[in-house]
MDTraj code that builds the backbone (N, CA, C; nanometers):
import mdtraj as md
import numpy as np

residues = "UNK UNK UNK UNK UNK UNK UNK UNK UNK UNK UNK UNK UNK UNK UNK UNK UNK UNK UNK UNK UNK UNK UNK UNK UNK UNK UNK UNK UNK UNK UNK UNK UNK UNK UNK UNK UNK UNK UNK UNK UNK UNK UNK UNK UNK UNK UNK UNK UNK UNK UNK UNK UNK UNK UNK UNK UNK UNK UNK UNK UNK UNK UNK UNK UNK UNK UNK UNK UNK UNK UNK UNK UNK UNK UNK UNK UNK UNK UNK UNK UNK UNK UNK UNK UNK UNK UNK UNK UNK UNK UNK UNK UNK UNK UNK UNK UNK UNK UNK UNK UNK UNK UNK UNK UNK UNK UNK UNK UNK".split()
xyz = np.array([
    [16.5974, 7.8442, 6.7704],
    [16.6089, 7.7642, 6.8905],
    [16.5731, 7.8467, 7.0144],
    [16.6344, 8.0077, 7.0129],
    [16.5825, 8.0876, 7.1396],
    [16.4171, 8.0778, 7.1371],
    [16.3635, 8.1232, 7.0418],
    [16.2186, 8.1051, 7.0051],
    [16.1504, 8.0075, 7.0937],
    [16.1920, 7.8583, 7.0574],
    [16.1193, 7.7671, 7.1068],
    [16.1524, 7.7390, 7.2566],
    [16.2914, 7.7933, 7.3198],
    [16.2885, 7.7814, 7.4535],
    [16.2033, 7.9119, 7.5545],
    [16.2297, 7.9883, 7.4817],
    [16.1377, 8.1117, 7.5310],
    [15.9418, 8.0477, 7.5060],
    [15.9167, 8.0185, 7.4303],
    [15.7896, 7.9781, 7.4266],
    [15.8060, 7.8413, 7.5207],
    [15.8363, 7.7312, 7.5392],
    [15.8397, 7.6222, 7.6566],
    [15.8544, 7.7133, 7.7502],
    [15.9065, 7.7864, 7.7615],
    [15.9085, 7.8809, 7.9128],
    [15.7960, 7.9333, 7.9539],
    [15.7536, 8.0592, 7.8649],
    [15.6154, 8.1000, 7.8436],
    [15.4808, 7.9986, 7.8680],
    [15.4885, 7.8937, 7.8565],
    [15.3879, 7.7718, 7.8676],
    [15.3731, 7.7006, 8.0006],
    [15.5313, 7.6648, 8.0565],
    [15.5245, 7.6430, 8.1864],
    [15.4859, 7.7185, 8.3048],
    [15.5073, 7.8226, 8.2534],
    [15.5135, 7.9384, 8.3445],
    [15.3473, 7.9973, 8.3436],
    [15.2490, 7.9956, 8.2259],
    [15.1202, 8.0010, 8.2314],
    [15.0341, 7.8514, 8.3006],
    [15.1193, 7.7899, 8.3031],
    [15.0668, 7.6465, 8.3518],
    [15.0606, 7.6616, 8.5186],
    [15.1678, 7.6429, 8.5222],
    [15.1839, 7.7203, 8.6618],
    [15.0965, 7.8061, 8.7444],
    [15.0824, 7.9038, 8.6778],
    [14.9882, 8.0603, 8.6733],
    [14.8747, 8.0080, 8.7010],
    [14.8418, 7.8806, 8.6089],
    [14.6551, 7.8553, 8.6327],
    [14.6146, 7.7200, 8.6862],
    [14.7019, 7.6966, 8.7504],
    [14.6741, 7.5532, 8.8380],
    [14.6068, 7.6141, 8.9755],
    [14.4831, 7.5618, 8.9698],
    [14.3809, 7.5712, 9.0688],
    [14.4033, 7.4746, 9.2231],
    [14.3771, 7.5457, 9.3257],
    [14.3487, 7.4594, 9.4530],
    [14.2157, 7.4130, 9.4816],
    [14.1622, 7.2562, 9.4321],
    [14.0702, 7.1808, 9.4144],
    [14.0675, 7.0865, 9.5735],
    [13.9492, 7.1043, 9.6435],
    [13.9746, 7.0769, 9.7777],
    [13.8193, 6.9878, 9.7763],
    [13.8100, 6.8857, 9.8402],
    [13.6831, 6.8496, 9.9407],
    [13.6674, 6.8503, 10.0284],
    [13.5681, 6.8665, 10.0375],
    [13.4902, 6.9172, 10.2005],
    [13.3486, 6.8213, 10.1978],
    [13.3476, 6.7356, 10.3439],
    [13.2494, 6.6547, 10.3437],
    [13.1465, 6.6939, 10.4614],
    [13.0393, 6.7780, 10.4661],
    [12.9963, 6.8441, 10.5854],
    [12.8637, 6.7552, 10.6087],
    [12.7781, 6.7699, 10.7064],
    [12.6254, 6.7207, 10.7335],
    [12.5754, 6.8814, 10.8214],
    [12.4167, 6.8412, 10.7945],
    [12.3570, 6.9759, 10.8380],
    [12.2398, 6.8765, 10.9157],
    [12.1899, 7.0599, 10.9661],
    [12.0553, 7.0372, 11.0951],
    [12.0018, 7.1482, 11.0064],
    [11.8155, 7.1079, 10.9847],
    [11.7970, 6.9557, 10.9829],
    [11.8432, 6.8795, 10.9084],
    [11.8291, 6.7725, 10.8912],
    [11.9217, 6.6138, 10.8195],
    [11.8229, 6.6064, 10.6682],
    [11.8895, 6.5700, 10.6207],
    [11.8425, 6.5520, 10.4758],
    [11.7228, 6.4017, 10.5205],
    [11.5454, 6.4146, 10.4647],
    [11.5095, 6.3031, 10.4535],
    [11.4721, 6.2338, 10.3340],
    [11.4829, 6.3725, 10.2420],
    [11.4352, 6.2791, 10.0952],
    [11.5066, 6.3536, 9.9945],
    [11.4322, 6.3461, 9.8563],
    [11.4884, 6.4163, 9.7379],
    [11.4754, 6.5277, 9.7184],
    [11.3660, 6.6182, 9.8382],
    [11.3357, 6.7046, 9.7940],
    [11.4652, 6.8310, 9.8791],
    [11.4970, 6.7011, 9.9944],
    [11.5779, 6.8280, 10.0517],
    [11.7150, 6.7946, 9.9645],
    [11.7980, 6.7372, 9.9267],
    [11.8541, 6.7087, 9.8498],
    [11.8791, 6.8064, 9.7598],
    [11.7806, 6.8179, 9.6770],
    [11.7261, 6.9175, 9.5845],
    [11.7712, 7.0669, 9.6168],
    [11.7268, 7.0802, 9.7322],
    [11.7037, 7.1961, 9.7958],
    [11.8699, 7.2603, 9.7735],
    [11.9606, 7.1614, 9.8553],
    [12.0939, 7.1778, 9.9161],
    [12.1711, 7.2314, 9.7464],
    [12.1311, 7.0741, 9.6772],
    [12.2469, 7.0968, 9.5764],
    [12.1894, 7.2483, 9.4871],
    [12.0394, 7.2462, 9.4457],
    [12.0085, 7.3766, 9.3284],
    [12.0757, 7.5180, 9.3947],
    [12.0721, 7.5288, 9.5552],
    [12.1293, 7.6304, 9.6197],
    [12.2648, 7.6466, 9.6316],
    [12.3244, 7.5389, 9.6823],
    [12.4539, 7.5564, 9.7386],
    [12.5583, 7.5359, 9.5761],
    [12.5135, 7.5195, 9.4329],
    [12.6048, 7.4808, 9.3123],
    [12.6648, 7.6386, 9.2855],
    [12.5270, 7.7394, 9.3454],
    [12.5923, 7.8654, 9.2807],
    [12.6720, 7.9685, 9.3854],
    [12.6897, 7.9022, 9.4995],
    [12.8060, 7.9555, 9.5704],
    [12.9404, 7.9371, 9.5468],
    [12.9963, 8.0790, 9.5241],
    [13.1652, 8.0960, 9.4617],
    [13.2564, 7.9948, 9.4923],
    [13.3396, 7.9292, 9.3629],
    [13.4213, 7.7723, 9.3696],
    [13.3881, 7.6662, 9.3501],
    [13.2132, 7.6694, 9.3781],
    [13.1909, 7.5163, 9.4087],
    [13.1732, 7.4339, 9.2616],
    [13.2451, 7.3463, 9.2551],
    [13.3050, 7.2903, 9.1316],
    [13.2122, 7.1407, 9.1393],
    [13.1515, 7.0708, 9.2345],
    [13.0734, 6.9385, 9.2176],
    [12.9987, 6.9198, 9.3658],
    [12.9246, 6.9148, 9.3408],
    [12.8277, 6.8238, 9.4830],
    [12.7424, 6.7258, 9.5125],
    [12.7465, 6.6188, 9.5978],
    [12.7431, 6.5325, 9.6089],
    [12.6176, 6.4784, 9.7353],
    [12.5169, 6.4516, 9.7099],
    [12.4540, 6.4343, 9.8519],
    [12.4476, 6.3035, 9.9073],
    [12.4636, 6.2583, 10.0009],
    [12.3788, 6.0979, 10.0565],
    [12.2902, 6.0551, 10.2051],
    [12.2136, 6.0543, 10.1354],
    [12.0863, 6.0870, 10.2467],
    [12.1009, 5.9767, 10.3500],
    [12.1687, 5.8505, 10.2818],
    [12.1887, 5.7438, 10.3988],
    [12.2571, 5.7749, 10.5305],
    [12.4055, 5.8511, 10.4792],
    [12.4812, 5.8709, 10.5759],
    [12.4680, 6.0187, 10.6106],
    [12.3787, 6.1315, 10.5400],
    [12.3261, 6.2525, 10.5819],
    [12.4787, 6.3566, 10.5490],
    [12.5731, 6.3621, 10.4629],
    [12.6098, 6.3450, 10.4245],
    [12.6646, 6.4628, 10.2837],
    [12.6830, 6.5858, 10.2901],
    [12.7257, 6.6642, 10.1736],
    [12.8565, 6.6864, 10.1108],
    [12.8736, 6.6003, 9.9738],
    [13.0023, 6.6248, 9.9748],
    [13.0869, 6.7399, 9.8693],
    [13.1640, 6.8182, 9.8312],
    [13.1580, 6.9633, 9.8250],
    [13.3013, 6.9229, 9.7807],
    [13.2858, 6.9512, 9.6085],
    [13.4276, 6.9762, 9.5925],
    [13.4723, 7.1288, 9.5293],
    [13.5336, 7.1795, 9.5625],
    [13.5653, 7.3411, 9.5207],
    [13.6775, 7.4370, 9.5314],
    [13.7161, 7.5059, 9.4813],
    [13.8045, 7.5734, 9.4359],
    [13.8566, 7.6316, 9.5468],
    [13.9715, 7.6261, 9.5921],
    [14.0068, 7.6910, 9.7168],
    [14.0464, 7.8055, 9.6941],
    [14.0730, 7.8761, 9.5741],
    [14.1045, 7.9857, 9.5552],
    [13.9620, 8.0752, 9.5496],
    [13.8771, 8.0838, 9.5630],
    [13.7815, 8.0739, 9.5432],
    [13.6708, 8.1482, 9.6901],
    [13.6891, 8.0195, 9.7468],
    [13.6216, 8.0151, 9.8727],
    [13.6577, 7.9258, 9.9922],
    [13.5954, 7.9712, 10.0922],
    [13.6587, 7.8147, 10.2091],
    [13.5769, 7.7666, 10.2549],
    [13.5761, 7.6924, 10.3645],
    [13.4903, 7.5671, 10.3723],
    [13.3571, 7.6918, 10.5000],
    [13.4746, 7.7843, 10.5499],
    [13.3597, 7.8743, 10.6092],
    [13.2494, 7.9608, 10.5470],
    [13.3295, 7.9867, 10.3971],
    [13.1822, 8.0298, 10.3454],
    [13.0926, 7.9361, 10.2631],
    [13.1468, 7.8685, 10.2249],
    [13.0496, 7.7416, 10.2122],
    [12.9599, 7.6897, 10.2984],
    [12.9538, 7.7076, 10.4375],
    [12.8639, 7.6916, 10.5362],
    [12.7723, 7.8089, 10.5622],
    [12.8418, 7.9100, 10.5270],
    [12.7496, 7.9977, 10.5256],
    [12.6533, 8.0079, 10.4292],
    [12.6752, 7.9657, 10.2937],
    [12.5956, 7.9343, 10.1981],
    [12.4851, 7.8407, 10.2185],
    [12.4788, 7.7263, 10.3468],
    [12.3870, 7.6644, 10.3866],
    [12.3183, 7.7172, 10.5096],
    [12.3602, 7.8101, 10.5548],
    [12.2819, 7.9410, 10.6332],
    [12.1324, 8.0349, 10.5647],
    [12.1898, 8.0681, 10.4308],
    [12.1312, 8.1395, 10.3051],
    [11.9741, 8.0265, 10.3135],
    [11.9868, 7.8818, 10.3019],
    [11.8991, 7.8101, 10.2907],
    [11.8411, 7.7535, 10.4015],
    [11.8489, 7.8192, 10.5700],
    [11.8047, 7.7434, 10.6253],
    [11.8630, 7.6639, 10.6862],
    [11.9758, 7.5957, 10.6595],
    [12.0342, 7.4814, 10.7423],
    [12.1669, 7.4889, 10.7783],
    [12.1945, 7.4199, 10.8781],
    [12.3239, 7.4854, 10.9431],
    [12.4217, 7.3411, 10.9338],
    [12.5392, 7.3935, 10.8751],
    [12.6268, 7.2593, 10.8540],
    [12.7366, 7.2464, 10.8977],
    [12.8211, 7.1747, 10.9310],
    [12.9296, 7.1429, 10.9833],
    [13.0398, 7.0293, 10.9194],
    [13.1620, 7.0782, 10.9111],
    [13.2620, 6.9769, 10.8534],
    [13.2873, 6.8224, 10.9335],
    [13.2558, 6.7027, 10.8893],
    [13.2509, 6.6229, 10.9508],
    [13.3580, 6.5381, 10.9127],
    [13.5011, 6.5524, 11.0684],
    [13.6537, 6.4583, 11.0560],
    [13.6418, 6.3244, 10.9754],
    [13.7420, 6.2610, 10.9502],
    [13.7552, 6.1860, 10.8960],
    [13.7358, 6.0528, 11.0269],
    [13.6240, 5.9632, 10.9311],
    [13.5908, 5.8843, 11.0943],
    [13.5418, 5.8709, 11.1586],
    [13.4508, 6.0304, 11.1581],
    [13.3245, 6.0581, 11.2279],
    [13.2023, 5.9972, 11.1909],
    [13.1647, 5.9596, 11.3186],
    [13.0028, 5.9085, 11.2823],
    [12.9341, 6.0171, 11.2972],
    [12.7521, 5.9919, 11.2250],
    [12.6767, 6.1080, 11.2089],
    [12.5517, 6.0011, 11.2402],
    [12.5264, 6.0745, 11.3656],
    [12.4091, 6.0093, 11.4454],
    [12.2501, 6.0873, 11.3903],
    [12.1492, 5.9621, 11.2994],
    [12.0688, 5.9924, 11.2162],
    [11.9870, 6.0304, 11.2878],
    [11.8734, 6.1547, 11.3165],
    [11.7610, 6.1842, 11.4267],
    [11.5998, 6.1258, 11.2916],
    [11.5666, 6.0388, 11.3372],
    [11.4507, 5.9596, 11.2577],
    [11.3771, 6.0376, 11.2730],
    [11.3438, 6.0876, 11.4401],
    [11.1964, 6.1514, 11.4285],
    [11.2070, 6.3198, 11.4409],
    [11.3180, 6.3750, 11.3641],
    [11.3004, 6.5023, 11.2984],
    [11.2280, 6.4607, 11.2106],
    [11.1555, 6.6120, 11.1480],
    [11.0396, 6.6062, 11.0931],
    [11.1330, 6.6850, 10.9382],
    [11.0613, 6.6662, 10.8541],
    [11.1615, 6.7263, 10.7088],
    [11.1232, 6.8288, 10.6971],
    [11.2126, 6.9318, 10.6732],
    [11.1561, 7.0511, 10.6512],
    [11.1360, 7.0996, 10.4943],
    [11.1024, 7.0139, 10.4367],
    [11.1065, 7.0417, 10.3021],
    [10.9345, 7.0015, 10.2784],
    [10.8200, 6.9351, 10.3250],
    [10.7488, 6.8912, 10.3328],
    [10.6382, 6.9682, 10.3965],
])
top = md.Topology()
chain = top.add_chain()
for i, resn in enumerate(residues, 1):
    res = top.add_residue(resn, chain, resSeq=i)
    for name in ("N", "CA", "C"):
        top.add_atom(name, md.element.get_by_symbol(name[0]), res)
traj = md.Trajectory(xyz[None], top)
């Protein structure tokens, strides 16, 4: 009986140990995403920066969404990771509108 309470212990206590801080972060960058290629660009670059666990693009609303390990990394070096490529991004509040610039030109093109 000690056995099996010592092992339930041992289990909770590794459970515990490896529960991750899983965070999103929804940012937009300059310049603005206009097609697949920048898309492309963001996610093949920004998947292998430390934490980042899923990403998400939407070109409608311009739009990166970034889910990742907070133990890991923060949302500041994650922006810096879109520095690495060229584009400069910012965390966008909950609520915020993101005013689309049409006649930027794509820089992927």
């Amino acid at each position: 009986m000690k056995k099996l309470i010592l092992l339930i212990a041992m289990l909770l206590t590794m459970t515990v140990g490896l529960a991750k801080d899983i965070k999103t972060v929804v940012l937009t960058t300059v310049p603005q995403m206009h097609c697949e290629n920048c898309e492309k660009r963001i996610k093949e670059n920004i998947r292998f920066e430390k934490g980042v666990k899923k990403i998400e693009t939407d070109v409608e609303h311009q739009t990166v969404t970034i889910t990742y390990d907070a133990d890991k990394t923060t949302v500041e070096n994650l922006i810096k990771g879109f520095e690495k490529i060229k584009y400069q991004a910012r965390e966008v509040k909950e609520g915020e509108q993101i005013v689309t610039n049409e006649e930027e030109e794509c820089p992927n093109m």
